[in-house]
PDBQT receptor file of N, H, CA, C and O in Angstrom, charges set to zero:
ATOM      1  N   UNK A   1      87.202 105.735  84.316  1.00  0.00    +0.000 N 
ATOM      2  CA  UNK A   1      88.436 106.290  83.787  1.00  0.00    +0.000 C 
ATOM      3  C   UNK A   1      89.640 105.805  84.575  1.00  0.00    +0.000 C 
ATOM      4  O   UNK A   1      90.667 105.529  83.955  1.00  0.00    +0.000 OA
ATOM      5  N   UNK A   2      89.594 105.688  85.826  1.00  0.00    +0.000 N 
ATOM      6  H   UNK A   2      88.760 105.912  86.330  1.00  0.00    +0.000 HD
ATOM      7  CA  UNK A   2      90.440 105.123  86.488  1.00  0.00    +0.000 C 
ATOM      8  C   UNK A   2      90.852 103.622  86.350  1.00  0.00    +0.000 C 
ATOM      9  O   UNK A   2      91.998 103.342  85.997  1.00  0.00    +0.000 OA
ATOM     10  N   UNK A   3      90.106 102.840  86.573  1.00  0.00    +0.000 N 
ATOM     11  H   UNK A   3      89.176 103.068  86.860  1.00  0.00    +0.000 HD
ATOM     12  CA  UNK A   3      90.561 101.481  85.898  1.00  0.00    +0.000 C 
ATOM     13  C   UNK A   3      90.859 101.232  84.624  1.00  0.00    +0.000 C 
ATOM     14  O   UNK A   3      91.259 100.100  84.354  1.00  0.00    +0.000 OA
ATOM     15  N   UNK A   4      90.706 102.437  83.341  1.00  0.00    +0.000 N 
ATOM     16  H   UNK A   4      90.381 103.357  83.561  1.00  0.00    +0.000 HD
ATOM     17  CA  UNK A   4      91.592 102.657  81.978  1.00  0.00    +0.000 C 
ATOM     18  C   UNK A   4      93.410 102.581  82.318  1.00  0.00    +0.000 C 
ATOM     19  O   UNK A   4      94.413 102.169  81.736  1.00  0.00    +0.000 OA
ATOM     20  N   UNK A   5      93.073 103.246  83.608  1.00  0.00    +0.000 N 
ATOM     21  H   UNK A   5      92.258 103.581  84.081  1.00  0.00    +0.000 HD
ATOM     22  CA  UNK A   5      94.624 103.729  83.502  1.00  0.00    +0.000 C 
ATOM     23  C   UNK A   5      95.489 102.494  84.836  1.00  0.00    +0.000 C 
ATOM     24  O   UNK A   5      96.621 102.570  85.316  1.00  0.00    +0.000 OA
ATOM     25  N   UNK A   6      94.635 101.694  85.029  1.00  0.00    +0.000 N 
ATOM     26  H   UNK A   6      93.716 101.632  84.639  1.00  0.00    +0.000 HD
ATOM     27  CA  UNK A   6      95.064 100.506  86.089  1.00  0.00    +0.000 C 
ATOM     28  C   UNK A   6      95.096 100.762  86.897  1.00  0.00    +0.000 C 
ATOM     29  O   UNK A   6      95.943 100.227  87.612  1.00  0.00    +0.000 OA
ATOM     30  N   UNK A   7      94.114 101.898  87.534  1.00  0.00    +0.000 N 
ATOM     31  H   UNK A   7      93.426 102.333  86.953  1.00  0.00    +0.000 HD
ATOM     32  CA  UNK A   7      93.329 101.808  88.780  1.00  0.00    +0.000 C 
ATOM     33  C   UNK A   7      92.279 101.972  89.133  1.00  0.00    +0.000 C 
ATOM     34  O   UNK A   7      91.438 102.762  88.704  1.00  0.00    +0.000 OA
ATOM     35  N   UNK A   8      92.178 100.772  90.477  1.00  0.00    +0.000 N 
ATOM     36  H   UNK A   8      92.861 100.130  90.825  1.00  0.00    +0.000 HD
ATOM     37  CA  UNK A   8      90.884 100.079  90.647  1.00  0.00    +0.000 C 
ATOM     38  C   UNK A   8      90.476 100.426  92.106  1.00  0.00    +0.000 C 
ATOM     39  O   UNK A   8      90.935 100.116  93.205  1.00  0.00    +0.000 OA
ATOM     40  N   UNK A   9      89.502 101.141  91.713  1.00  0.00    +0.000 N 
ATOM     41  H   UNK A   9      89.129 101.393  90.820  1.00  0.00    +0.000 HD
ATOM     42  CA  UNK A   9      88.574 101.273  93.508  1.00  0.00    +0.000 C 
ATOM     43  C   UNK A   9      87.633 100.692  93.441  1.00  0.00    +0.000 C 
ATOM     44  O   UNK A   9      87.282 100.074  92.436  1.00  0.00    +0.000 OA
ATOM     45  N   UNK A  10      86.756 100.782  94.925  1.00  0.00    +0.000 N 
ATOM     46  H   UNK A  10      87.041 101.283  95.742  1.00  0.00    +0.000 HD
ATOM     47  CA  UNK A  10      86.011  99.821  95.380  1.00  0.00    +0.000 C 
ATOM     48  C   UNK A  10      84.833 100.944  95.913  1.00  0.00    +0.000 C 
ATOM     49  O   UNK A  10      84.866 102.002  96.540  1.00  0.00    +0.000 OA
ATOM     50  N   UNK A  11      83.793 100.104  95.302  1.00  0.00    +0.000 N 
ATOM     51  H   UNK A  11      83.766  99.244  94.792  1.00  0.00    +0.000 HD
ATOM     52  CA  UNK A  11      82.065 101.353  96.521  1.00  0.00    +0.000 C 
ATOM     53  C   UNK A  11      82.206 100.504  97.122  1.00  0.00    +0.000 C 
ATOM     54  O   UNK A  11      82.485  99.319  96.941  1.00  0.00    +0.000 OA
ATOM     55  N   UNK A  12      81.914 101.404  98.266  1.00  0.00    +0.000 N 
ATOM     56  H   UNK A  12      81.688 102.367  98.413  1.00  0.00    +0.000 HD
ATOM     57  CA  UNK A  12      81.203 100.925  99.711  1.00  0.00    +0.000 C 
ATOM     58  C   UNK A  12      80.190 101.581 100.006  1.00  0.00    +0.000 C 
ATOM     59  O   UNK A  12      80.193 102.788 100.248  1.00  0.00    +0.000 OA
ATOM     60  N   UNK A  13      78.868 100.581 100.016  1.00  0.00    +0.000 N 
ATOM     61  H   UNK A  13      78.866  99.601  99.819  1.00  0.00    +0.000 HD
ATOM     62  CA  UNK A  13      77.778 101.622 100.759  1.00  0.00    +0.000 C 
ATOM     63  C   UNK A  13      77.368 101.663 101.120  1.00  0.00    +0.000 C 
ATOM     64  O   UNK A  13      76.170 101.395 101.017  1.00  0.00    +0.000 OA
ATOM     65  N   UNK A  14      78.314 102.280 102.405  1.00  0.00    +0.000 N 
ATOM     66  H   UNK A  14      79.287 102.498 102.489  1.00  0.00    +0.000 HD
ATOM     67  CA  UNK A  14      77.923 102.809 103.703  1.00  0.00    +0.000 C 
ATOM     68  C   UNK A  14      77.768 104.106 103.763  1.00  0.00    +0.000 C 
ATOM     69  O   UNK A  14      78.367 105.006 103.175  1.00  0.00    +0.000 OA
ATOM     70  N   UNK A  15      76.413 104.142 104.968  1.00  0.00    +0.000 N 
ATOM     71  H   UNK A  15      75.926 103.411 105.446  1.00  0.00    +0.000 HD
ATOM     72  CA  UNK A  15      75.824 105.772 104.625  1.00  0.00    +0.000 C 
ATOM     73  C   UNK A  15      77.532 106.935 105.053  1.00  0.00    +0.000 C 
ATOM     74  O   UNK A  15      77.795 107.999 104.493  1.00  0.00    +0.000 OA
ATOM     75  N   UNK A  16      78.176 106.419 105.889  1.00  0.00    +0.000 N 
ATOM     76  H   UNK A  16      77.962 105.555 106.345  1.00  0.00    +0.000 HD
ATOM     77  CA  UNK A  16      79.168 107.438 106.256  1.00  0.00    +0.000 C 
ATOM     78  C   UNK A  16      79.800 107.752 104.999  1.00  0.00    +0.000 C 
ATOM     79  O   UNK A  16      80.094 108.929 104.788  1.00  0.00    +0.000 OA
ATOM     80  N   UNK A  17      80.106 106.675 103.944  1.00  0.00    +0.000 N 
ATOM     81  H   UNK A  17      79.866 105.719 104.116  1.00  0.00    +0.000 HD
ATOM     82  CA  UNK A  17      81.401 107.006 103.160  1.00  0.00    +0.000 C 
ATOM     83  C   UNK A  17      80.321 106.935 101.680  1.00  0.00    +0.000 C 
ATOM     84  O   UNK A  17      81.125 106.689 100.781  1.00  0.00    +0.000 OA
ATOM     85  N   UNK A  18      79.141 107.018 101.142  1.00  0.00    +0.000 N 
ATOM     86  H   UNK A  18      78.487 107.217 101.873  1.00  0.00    +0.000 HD
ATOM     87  CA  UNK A  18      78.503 106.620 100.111  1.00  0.00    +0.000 C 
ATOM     88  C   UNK A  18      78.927 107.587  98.916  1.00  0.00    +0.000 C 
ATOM     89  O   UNK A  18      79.110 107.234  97.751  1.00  0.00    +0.000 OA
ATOM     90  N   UNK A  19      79.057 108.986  99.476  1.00  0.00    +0.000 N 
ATOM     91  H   UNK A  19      78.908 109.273 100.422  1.00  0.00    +0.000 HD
ATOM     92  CA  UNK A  19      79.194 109.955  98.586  1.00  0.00    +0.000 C 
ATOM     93  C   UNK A  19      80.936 109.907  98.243  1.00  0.00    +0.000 C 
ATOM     94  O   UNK A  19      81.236 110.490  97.201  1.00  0.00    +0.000 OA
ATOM     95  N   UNK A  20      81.965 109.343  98.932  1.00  0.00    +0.000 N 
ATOM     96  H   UNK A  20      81.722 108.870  99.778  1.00  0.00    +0.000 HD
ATOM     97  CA  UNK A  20      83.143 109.466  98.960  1.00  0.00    +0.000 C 
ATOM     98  C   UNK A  20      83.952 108.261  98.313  1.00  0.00    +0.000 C 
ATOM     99  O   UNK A  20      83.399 107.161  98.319  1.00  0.00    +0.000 OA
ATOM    100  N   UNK A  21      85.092 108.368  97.811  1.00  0.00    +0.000 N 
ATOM    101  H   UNK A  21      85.542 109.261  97.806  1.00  0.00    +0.000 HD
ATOM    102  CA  UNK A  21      85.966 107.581  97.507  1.00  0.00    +0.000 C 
ATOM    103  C   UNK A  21      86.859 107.196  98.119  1.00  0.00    +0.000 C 
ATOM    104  O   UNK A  21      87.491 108.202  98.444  1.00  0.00    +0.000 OA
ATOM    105  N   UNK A  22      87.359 106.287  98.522  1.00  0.00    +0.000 N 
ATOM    106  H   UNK A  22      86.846 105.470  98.259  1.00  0.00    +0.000 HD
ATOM    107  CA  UNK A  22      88.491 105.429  99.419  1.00  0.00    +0.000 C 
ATOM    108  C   UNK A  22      89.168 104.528  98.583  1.00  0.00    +0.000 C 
ATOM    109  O   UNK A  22      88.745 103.539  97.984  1.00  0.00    +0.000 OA
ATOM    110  N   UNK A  23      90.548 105.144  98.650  1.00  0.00    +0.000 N 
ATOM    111  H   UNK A  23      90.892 105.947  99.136  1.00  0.00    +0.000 HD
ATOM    112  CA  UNK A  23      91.800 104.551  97.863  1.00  0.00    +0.000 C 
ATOM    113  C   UNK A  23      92.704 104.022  98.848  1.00  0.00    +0.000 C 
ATOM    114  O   UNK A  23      93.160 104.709  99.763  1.00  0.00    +0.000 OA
ATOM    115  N   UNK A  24      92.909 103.077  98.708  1.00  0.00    +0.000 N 
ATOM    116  H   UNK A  24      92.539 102.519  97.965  1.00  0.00    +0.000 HD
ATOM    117  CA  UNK A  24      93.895 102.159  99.464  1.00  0.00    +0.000 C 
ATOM    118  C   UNK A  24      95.410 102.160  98.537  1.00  0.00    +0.000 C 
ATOM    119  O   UNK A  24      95.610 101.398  97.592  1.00  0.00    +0.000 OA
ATOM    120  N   UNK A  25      96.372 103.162  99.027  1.00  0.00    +0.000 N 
ATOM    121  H   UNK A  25      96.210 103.782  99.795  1.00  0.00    +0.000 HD
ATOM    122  CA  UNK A  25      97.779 102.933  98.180  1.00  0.00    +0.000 C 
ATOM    123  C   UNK A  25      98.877 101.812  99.102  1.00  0.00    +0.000 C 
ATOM    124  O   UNK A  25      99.094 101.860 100.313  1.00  0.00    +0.000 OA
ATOM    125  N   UNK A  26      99.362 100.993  98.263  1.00  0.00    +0.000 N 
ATOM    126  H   UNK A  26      99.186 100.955  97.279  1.00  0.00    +0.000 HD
ATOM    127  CA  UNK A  26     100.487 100.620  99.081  1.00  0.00    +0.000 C 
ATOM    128  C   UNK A  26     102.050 101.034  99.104  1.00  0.00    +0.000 C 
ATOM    129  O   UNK A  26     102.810 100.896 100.063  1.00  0.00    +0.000 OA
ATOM    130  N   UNK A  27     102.367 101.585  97.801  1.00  0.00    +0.000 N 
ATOM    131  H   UNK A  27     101.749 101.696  97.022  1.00  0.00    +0.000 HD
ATOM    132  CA  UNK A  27     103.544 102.195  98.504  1.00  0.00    +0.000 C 
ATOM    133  C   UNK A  27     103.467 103.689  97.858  1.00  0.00    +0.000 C 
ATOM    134  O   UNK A  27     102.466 104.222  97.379  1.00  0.00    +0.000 OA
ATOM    135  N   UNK A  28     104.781 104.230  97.967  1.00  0.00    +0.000 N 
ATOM    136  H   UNK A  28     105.595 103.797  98.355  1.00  0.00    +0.000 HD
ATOM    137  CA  UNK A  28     104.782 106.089  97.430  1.00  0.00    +0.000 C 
ATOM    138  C   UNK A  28     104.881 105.991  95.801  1.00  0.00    +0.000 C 
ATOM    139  O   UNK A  28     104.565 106.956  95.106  1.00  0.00    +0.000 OA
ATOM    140  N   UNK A  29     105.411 104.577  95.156  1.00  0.00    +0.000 N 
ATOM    141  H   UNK A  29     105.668 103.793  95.721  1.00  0.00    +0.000 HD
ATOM    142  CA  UNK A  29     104.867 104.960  93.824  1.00  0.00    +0.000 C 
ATOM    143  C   UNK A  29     104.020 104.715  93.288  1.00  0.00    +0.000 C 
ATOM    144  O   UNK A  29     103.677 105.241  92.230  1.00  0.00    +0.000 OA
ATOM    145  N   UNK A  30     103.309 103.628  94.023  1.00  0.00    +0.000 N 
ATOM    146  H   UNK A  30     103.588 103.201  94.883  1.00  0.00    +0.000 HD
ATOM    147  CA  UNK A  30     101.922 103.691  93.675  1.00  0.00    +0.000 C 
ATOM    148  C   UNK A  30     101.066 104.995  94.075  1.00  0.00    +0.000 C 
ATOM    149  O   UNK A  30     100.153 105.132  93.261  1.00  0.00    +0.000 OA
ATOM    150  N   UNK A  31     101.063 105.867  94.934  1.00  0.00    +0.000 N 
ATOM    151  H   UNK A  31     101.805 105.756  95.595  1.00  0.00    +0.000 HD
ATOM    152  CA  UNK A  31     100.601 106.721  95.335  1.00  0.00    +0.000 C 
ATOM    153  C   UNK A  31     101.068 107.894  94.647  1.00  0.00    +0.000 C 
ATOM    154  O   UNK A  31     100.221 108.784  94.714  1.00  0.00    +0.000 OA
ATOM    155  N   UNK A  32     102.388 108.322  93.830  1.00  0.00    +0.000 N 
ATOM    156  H   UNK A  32     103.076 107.598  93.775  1.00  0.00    +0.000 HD
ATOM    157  CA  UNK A  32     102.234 108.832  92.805  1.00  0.00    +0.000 C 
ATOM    158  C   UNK A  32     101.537 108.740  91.629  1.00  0.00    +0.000 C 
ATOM    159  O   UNK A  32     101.015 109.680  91.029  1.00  0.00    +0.000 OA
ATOM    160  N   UNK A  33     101.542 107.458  91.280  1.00  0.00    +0.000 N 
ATOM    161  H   UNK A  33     101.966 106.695  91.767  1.00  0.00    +0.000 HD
ATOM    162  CA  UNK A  33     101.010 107.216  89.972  1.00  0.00    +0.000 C 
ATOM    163  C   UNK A  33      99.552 107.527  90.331  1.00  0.00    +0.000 C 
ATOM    164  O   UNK A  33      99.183 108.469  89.630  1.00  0.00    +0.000 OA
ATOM    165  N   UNK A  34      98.731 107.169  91.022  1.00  0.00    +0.000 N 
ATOM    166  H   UNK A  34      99.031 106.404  91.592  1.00  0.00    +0.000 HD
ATOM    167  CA  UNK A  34      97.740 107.238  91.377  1.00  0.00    +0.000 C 
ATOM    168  C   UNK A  34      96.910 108.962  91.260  1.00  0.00    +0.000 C 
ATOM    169  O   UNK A  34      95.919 109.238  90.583  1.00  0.00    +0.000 OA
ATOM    170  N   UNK A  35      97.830 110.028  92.287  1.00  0.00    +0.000 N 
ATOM    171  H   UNK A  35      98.634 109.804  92.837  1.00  0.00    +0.000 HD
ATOM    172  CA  UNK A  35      97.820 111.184  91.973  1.00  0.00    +0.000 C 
ATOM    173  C   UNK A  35      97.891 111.744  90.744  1.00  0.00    +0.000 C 
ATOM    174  O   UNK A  35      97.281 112.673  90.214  1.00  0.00    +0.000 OA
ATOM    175  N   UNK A  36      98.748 111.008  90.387  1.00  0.00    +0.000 N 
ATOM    176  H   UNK A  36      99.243 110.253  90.817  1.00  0.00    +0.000 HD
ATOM    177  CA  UNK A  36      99.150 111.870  88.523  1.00  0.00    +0.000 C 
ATOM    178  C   UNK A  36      97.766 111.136  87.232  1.00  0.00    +0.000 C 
ATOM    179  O   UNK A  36      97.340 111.648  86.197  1.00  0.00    +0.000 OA
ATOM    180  N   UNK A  37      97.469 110.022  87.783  1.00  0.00    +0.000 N 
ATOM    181  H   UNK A  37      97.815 109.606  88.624  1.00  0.00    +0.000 HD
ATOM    182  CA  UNK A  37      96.233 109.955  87.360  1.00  0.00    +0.000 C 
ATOM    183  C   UNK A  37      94.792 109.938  87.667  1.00  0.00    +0.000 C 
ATOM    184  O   UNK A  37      93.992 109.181  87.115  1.00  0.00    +0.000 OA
ATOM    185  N   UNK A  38      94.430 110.994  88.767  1.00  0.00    +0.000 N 
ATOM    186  H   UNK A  38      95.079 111.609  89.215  1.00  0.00    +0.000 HD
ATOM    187  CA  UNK A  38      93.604 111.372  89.300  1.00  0.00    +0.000 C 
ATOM    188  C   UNK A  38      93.538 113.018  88.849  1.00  0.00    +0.000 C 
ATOM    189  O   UNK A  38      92.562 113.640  88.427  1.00  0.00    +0.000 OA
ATOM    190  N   UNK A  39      94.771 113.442  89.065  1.00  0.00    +0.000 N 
ATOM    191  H   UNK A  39      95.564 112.938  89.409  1.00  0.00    +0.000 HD
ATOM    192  CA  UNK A  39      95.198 115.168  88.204  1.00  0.00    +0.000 C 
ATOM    193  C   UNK A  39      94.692 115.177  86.916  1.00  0.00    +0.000 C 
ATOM    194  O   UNK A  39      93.753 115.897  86.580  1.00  0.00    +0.000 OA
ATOM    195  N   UNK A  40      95.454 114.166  85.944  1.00  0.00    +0.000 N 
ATOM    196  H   UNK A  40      96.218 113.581  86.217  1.00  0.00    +0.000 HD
ATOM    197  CA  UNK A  40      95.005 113.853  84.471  1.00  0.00    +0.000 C 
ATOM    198  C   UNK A  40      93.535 113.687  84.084  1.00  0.00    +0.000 C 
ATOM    199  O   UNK A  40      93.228 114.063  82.953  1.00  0.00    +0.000 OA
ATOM    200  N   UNK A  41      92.570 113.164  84.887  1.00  0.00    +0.000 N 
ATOM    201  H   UNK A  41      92.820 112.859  85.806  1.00  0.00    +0.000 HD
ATOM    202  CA  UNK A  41      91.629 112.714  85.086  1.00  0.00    +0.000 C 
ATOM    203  C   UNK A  41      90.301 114.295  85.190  1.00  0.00    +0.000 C 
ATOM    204  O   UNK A  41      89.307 114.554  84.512  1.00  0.00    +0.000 OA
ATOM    205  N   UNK A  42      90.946 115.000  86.344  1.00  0.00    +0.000 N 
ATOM    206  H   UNK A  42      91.754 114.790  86.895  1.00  0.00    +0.000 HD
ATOM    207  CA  UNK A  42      89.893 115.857  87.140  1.00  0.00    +0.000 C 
ATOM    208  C   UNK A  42      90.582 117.370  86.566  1.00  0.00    +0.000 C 
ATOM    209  O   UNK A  42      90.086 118.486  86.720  1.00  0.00    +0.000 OA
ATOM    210  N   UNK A  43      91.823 117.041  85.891  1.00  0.00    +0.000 N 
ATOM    211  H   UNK A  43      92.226 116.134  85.765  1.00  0.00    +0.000 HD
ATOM    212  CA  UNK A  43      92.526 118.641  85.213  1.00  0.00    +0.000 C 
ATOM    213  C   UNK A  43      93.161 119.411  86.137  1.00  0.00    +0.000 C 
ATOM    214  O   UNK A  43      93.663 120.485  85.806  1.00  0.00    +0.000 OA
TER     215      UNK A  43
């Protein structure tokens, strides 16, 4: 659902982070947009 909306994460799997997601933002509007479609996403 996230790469619908033009964003793209990455697995890593490593036992520390396997169950978790890691988002790399580079600036604050990407990091809005990101939030507002993660909200949209999870409700």
């Amino acid at each position: 659902k996230l790469k619908e909306q033009g964003i793209y994460v990455r697995y890593w799997d490593k036992p520390r982070i396997s169950n978790h997601l890691r988002i790399s933002i580079g600036t604050k509007e990407n990091m809005d947009k990101v939030f507002e479609k993660l909200a949209e996403i999870v409700g």
